[in-house]
Backbone as numpy.savetxt, mean C-alpha at the origin, in Angstrom:
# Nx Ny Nz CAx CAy CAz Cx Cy Cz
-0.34 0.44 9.28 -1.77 0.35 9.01 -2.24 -1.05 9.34
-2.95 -1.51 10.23 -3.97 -2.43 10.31 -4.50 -2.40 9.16
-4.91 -4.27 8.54 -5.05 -5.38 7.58 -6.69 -4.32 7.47
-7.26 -3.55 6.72 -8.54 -3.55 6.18 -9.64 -4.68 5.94
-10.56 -4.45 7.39 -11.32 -5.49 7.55 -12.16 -6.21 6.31
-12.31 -5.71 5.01 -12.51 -5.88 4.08 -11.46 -6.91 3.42
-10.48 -6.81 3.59 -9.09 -7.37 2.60 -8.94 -8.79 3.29
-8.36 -9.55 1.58 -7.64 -10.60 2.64 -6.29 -10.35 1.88
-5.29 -11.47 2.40 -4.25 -11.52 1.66 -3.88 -13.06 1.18
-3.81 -13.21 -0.32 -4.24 -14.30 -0.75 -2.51 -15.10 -0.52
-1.67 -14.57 -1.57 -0.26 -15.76 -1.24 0.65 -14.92 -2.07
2.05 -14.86 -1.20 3.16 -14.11 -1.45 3.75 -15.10 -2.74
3.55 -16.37 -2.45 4.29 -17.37 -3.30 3.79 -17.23 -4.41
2.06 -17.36 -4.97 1.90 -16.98 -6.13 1.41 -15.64 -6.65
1.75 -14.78 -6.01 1.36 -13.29 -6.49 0.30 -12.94 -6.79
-0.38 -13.53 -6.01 -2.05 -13.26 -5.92 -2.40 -11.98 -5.03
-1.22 -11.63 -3.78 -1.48 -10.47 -3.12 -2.97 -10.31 -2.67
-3.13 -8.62 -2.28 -4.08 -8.15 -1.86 -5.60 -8.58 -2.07
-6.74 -9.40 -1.70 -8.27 -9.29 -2.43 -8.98 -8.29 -1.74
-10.06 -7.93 -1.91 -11.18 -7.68 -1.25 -12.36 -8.15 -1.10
-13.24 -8.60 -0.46 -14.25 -9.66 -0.44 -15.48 -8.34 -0.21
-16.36 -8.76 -0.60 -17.79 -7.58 -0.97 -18.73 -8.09 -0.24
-19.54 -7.47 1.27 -19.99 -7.68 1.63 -21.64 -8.15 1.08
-22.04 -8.33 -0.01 -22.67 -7.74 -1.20 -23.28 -9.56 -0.93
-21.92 -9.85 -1.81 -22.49 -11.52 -2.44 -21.22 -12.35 -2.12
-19.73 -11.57 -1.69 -19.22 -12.61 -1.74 -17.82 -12.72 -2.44
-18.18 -11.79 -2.90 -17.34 -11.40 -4.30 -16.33 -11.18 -3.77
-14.86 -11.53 -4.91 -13.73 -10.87 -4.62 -13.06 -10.23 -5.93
-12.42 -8.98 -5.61 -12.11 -8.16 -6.41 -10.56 -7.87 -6.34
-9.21 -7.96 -7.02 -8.18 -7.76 -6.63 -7.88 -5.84 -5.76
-6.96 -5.88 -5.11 -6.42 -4.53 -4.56 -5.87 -3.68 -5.14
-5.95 -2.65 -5.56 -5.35 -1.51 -6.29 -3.52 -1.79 -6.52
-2.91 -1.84 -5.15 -1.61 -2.46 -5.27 -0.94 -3.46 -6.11
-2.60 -4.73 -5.32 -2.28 -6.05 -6.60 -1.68 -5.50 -8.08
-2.91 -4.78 -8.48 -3.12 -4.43 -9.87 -1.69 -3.64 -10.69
-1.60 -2.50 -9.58 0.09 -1.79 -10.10 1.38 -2.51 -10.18
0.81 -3.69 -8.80 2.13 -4.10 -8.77 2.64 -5.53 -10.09
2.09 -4.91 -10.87 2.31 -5.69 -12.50 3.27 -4.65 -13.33
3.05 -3.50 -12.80 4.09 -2.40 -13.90 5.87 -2.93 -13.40
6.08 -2.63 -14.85 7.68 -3.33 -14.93 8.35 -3.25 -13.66
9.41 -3.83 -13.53 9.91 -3.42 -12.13 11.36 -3.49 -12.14
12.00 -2.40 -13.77 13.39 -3.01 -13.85 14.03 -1.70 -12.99
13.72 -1.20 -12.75 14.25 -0.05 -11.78 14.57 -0.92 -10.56
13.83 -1.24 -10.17 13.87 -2.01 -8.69 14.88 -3.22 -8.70
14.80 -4.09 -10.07 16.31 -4.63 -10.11 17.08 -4.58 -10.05
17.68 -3.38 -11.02 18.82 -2.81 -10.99 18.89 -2.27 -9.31
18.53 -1.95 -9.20 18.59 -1.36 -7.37 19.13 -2.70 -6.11
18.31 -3.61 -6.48 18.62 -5.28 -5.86 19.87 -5.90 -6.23
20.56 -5.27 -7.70 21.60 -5.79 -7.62 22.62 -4.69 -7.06
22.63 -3.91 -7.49 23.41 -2.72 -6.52 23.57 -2.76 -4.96
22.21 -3.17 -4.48 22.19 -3.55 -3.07 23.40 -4.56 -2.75
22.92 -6.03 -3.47 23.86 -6.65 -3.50 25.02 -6.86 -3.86
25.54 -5.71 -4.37 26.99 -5.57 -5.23 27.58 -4.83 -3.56
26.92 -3.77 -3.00 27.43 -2.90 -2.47 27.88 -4.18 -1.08
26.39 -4.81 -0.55 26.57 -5.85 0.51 28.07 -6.62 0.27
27.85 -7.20 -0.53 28.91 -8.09 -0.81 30.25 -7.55 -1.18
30.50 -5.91 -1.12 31.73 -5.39 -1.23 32.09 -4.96 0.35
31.37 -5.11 1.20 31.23 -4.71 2.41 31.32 -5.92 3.15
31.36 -7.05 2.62 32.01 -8.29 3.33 32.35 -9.34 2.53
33.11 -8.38 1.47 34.07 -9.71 0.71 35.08 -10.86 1.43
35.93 -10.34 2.79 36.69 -10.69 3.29 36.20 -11.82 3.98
34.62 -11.52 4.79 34.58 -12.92 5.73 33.29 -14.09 4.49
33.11 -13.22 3.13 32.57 -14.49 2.03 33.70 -14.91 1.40
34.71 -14.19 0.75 35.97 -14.96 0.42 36.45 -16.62 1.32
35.60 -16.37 2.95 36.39 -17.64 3.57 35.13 -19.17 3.61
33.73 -18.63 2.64 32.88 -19.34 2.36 32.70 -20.37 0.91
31.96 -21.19 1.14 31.82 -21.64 -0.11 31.20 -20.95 -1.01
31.20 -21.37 -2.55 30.41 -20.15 -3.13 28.98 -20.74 -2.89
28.14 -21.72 -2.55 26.91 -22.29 -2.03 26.29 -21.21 -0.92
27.75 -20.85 0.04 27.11 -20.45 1.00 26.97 -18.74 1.15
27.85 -18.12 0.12 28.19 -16.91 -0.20 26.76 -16.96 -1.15
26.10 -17.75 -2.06 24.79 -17.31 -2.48 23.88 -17.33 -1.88
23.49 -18.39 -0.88 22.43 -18.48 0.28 22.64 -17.17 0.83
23.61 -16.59 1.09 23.31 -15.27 2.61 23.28 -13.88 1.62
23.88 -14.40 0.10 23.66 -13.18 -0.63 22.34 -12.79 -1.47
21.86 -13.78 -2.44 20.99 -13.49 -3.07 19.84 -12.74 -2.60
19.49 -13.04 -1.72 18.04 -12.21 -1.17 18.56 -11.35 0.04
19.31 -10.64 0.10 19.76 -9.68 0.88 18.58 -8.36 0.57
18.26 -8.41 -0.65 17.76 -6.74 -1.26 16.24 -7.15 -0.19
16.16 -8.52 -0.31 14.63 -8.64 0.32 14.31 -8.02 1.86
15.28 -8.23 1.99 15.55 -7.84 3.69 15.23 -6.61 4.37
16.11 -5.90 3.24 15.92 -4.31 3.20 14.55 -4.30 2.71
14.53 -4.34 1.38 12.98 -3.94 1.50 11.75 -4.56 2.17
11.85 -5.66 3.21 10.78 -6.10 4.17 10.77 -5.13 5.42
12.21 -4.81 5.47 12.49 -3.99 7.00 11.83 -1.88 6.48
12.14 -1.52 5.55 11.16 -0.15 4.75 10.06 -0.45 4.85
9.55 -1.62 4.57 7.88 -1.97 4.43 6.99 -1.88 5.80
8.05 -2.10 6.44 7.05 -2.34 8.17 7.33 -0.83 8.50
8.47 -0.25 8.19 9.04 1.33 9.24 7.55 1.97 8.16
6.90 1.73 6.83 6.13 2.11 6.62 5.01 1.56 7.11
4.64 0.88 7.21 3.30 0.18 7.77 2.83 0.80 9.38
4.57 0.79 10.23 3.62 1.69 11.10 3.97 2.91 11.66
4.42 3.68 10.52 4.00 4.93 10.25 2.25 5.50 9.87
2.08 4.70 9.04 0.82 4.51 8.71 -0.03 4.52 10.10
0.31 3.20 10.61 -0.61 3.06 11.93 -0.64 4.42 13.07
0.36 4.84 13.37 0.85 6.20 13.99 -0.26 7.13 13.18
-0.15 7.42 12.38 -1.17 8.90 12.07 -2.00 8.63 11.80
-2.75 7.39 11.63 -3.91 6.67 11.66 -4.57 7.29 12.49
-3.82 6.75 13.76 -4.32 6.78 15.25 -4.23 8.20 15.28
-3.21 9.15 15.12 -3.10 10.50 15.06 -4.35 11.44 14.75
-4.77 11.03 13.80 -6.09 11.83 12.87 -6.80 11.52 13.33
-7.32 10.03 14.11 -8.51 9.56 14.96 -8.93 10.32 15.74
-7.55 11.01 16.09 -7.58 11.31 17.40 -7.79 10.45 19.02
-7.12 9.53 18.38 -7.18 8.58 19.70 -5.71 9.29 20.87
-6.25 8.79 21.99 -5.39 8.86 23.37 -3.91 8.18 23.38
-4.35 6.59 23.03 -3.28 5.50 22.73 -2.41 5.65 21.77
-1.92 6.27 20.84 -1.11 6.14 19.85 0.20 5.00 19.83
0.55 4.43 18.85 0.96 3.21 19.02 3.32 4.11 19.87
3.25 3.33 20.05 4.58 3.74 20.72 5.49 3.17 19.63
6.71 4.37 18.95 7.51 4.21 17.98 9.26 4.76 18.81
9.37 3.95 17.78 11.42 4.25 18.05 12.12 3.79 17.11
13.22 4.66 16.73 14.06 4.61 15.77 13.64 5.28 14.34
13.70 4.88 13.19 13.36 5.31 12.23 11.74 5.72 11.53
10.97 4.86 12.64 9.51 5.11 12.81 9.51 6.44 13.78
10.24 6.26 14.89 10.03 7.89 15.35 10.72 9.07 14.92
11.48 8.36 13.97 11.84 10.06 13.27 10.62 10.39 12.22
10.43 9.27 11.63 9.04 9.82 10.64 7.92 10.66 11.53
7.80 10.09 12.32 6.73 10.61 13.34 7.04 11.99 13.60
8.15 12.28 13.75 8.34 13.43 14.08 8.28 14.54 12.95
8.76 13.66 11.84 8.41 14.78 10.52 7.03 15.19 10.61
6.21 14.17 10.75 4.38 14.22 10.75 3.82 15.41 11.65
4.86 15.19 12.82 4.10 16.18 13.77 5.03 17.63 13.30
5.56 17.77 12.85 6.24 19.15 12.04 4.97 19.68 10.96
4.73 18.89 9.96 4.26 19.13 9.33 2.54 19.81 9.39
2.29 18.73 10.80 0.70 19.09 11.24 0.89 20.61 12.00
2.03 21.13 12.17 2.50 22.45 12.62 2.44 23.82 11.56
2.94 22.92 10.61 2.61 24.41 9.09 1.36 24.10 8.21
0.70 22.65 8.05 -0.89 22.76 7.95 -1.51 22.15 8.53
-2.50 22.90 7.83 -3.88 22.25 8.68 -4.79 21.34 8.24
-4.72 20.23 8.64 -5.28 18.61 8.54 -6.43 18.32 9.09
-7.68 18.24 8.46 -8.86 18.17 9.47 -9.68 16.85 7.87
-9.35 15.93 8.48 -9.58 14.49 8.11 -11.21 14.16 7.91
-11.69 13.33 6.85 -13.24 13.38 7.03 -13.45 11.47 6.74
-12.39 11.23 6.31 -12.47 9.68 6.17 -10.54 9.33 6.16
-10.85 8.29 7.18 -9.52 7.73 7.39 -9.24 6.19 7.20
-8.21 5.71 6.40 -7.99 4.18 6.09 -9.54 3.75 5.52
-9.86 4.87 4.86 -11.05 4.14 4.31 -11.45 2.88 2.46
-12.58 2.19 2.84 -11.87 1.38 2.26 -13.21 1.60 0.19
-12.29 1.83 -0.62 -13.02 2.80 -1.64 -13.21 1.26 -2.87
-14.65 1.29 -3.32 -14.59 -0.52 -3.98 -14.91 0.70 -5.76
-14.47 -0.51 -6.83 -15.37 -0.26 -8.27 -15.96 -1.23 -8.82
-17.41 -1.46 -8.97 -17.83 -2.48 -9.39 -17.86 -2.38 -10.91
-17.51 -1.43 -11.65 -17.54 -0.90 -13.07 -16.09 -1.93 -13.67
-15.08 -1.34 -12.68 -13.87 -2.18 -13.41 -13.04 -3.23 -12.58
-13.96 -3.43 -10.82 -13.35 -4.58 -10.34 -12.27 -4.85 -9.74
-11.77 -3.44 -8.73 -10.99 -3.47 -7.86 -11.46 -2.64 -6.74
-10.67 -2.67 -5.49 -10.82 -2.03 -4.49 -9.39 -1.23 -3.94
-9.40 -0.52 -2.67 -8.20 -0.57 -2.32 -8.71 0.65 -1.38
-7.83 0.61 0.06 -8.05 1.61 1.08 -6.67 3.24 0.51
-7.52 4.07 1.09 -6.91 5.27 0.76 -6.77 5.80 2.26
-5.29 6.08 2.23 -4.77 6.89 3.63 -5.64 7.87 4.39
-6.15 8.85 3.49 -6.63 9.87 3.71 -7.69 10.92 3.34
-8.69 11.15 3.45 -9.63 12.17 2.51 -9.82 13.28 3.21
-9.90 14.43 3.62 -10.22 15.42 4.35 -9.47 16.72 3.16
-9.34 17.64 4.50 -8.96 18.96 4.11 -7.45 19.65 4.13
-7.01 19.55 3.90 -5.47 20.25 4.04 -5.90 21.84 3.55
-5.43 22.17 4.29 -5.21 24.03 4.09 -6.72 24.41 3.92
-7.53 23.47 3.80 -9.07 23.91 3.67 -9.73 23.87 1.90
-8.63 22.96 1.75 -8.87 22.28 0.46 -9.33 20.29 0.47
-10.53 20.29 0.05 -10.59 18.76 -0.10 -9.79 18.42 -0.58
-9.09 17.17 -0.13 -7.91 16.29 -0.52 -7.82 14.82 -0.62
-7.67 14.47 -1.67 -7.00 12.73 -1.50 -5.76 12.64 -1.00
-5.40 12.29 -0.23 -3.97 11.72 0.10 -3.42 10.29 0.70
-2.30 10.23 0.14 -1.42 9.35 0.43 -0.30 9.34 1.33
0.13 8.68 2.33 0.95 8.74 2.88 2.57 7.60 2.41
3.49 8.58 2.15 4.52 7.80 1.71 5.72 7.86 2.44
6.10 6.38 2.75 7.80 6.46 3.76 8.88 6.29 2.65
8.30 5.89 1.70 9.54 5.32 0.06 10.62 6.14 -0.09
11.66 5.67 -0.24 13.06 6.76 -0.54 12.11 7.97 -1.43
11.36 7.41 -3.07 10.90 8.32 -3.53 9.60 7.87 -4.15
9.16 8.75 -5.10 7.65 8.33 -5.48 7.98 8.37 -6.63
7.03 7.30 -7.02 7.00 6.31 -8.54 5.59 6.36 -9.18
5.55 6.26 -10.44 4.80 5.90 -11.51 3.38 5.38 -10.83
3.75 4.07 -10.36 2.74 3.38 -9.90 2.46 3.92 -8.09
2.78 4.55 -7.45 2.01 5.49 -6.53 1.22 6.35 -7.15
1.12 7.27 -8.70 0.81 8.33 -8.84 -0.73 7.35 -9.39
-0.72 5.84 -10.08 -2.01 5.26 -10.35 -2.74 4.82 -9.53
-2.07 4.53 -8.49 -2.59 4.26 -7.19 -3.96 5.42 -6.43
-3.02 6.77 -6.65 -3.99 7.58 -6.06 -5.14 7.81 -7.13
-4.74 7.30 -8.89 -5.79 7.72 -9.66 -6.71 6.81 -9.20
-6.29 5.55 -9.21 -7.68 4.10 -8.95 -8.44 4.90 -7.72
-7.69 5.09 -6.51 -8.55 5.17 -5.31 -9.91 6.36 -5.67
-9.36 7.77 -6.75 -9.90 8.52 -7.25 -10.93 8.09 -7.29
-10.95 6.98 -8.44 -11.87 6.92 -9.48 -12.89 5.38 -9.30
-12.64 5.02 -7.77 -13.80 4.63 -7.36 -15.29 4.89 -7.27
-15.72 3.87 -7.77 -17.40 4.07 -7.69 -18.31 4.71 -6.57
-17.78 3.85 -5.06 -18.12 4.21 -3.98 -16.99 3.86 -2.59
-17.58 4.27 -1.29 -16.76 3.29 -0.54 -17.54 3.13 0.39
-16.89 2.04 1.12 -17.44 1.17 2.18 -18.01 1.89 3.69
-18.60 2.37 4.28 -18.16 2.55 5.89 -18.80 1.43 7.35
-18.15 1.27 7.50 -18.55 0.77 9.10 -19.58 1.03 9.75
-20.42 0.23 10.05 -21.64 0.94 10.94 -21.93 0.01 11.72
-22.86 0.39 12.77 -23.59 -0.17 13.39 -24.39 -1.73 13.47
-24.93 -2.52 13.67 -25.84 -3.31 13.21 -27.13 -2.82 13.45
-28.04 -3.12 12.37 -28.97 -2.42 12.39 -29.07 -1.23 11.87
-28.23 -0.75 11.14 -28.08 0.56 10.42 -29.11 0.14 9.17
-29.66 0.90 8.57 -30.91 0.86 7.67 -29.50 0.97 6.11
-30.14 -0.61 5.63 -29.09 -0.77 4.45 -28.14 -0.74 4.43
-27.72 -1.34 5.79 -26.16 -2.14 5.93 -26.32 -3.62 5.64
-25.04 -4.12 4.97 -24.75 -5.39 4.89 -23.49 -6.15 5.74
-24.33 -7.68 6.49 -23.06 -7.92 7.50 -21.98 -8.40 6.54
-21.00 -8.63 7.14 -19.33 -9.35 6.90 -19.19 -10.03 8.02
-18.80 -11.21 7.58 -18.15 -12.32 7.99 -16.43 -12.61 7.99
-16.02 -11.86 8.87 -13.98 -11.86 8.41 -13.47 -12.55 9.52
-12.66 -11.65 9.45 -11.89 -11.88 10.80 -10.89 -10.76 11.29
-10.42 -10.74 12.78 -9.71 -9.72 13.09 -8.27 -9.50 12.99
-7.73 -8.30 13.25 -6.07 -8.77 13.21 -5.48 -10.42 13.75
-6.09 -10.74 14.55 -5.29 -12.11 15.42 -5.60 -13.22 14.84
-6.73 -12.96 13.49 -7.42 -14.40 12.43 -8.51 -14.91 13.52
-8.95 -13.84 14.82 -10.51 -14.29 15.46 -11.71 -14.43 14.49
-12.78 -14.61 14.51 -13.88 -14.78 14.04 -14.38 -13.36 14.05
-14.87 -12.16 12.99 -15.24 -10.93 13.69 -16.27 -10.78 13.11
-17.67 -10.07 13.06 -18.81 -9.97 12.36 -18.82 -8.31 12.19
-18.97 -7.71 11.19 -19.00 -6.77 11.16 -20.47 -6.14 10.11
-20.01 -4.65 9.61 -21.60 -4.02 9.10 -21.31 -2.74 8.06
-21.97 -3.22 7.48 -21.34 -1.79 6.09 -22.63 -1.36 5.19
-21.91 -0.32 5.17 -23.09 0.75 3.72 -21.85 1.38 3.33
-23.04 1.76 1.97 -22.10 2.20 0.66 -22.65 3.60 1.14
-21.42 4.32 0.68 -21.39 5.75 0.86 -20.89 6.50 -0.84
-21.43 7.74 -1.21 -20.48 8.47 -2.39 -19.46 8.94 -1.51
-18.07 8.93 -2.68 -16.92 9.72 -2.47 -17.06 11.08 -2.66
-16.78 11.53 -1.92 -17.30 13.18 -2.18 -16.09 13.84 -3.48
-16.46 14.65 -3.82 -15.60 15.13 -5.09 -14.54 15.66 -4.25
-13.32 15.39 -5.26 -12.16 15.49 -4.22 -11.58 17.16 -5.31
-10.57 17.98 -4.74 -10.35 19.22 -5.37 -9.08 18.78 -5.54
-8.19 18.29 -4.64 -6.55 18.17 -5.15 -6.43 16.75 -4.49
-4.85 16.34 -5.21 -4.45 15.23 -4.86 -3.00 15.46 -4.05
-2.65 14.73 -3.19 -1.59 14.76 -2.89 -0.73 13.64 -2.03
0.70 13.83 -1.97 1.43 12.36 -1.07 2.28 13.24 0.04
1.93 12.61 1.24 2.67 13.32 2.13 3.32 12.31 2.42
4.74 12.92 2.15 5.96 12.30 2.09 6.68 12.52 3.02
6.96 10.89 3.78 7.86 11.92 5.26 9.36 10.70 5.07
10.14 11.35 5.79 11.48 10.26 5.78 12.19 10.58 7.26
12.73 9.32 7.35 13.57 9.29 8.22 14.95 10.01 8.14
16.15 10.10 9.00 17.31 9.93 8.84 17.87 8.53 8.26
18.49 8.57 6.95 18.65 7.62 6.06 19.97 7.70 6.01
20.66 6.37 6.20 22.12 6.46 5.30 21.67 5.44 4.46
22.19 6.11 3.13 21.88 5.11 1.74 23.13 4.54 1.29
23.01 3.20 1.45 24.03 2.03 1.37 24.64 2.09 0.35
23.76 3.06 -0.75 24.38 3.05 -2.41 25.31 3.83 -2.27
24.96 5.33 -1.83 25.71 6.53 -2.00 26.65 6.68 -0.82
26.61 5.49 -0.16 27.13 5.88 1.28 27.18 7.36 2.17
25.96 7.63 1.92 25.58 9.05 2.68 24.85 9.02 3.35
24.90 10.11 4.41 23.33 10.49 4.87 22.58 11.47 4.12
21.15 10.75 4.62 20.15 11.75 3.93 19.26 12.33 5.50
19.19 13.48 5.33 18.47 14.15 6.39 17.06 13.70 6.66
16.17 13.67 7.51 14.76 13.47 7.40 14.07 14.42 6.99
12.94 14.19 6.48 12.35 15.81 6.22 10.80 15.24 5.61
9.52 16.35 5.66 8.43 16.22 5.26 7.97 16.77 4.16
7.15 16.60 2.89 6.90 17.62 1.88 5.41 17.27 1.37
4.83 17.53 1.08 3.37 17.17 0.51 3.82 17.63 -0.64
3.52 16.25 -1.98 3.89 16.91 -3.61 2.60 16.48 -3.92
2.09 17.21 -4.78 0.73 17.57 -5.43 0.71 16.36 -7.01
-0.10 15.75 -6.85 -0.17 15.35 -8.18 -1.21 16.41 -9.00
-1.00 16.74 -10.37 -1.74 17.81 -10.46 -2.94 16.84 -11.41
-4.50 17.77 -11.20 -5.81 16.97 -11.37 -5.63 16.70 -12.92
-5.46 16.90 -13.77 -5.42 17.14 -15.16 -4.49 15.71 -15.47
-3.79 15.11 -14.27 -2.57 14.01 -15.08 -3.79 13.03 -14.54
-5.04 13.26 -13.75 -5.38 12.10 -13.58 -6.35 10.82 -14.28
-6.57 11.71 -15.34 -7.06 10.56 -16.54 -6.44 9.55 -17.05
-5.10 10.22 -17.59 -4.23 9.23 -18.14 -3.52 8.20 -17.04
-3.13 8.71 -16.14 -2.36 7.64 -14.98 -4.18 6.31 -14.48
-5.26 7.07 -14.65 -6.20 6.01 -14.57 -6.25 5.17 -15.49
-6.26 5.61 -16.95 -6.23 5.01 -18.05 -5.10 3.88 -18.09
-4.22 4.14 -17.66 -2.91 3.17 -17.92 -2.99 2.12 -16.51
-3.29 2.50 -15.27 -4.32 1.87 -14.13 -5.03 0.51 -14.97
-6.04 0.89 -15.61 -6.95 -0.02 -16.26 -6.29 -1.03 -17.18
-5.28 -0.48 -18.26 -4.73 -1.29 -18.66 -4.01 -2.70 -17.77
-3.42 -1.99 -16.40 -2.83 -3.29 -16.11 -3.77 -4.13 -15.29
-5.33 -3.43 -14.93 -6.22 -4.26 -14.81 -6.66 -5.13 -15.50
-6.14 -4.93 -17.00 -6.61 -6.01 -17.87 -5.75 -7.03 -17.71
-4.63 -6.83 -17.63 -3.61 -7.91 -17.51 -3.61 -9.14 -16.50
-3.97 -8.28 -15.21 -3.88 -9.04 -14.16 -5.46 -10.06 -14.09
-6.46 -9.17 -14.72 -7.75 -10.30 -15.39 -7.75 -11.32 -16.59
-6.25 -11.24 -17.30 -5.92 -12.39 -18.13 -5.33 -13.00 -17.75
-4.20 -12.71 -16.66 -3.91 -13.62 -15.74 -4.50 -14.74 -14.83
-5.90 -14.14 -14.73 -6.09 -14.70 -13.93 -7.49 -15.82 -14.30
-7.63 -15.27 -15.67 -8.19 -16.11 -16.78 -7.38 -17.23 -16.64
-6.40 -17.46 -17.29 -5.24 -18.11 -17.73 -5.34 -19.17 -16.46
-5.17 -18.71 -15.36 -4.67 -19.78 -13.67 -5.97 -20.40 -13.67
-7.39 -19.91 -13.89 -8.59 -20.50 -13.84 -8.17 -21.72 -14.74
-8.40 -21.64 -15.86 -8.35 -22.52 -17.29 -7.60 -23.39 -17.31
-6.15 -23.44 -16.56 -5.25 -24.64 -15.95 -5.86 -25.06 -15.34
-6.34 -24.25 -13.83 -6.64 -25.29 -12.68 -7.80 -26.26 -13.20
-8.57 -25.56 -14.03 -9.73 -26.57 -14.54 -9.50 -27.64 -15.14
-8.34 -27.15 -16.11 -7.85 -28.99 -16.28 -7.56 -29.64 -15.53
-6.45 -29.16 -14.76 -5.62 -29.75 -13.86 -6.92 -30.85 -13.18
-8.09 -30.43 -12.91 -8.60 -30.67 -11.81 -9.21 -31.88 -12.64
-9.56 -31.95 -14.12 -10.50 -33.03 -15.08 -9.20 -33.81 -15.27
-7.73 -33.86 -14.90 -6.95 -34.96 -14.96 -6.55 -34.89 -16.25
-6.54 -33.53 -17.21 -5.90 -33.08 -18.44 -4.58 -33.02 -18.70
-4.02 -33.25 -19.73 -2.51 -32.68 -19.49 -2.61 -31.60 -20.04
């Protein structure tokens, strides 16, 4: 997926992640992701050390002939690796059916584990039927102060749909709040013209960090009937289980009735990440009057 001309990305170092800037006044609002990505994350530890238990049993012989300095440098952030290298085979997957649903000519050219996903995608567009009405669109709430782009809105089987597109071994907690936030947006953004009657410009920039001027109106989200994650995978060997896992496609339904509470608990960690960010204000302000 191409950077949402709306979004910036603030800093990996202090976990500021995803913003969105509001063509409005100016404003910035954290990203739906930002916001989830506060729910615990001891699953994912335990997984990082397993990674690294398994790595490091898989080349005990040539770290045995290292220092232990240098056996922690090449070990500790091994799990990062893996999960930077999942993050992109997802990102342009994303971009692939992006372009897919556009219906553009160009589709981006994939190989390896991106073209096996691809290929699940085009299986799947074989047993339904996908007729898209907003794509990578980008959905704001001025009620509770986040934003965040949603994969997909259209029709599957001839049912309105929210969807998500997922490359993740599996789906988690915080994907299922993810699709509630995008839900339970106020409005969303679209692209227009200049000169469109009650558009507002933007001032960003493009993928390459050019100068880009762009043009927006607020649109309603149309009422959505089901939710769902279309889940595609590659051919996987999993380093844990030392197996293969087959590729394969499935659309799992979140059902409408769970989506209060997964919003509700959404909001909660919106509060968090707004006391957080209370908190970094209220330092820097000292910091800045020469306080200790």
């Amino acid at each position: 997926m191409s950077k949402p001309k709306l979004a910036q990305f603030v800093s990996k170092e202090t976990g500021d992640g995803r913003r969105y800037k509001s063509p409005v006044d100016g404003s910035f609002v954290p990203s739906v992701t930002t916001i989830t990505g506060k729910e615990d994350k001891s699953a994912m530890i335990q997984w990082a050390v397993r990674l690294t238990l398994a790595w490091a049993d898989e080349n005990w012989m040539r770290l045995g002939n290292q220092s232990s300095e240098d056996t922690l440098r090449r070990g500790a952030y091994r799990w990062r690796d893996v999960r930077d290298e999942r993050a992109q085979i997802g990102t342009e997957v994303h971009e692939w059916a992006e372009s897919d649903l556009n219906g553009a000519w160009d589709t981006p050219e994939v190989w390896g584990e991106v073209a096996e996903c691809v290929e699940q995608w085009l299986d799947l567009r074989q047993h339904h039927d996908i007729q898209p009405v907003h794509v990578e669109a980008t959905v704001w709430s001025d009620e509770h102060g986040y934003a965040g782009t949603l994969d997909g809105l259209g029709y599957i089987d001839g049912v309105l749909t929210l969807w998500d597109v997922k490359t993740s071994k599996g789906l988690f907690h915080s994907h299922e709040m993810q699709l509630a936030a995008l839900s339970r947006a106020d409005f969303m953004w679209v692209e227009v013209a200049e000169g469109t009657e009650g558009c507002y410009r933007f001032d960003g920039k493009d993928d390459d960090g050019n100068p880009e001027t762009t043009f927006w109106v607020k649109k309603d989200i149309p009422k959505v009937e089901q939710y769902a994650f279309i889940h595609l995978r590659p051919n996987y060997f999993d380093p844990l289980k030392k197996e293969w896992v087959p590729a394969f496609w499935k659309i799992e339904y979140v059902e409408p009735e769970d989506i209060d509470g997964l919003f509700e608990t959404f909001l909660g960690y919106r509060q968090v990440v707004r006391g957080l960010d209370k908190t970094k204000q209220v330092r820097k302000n000292r910091e800045n009057k020469g306080e200790n």
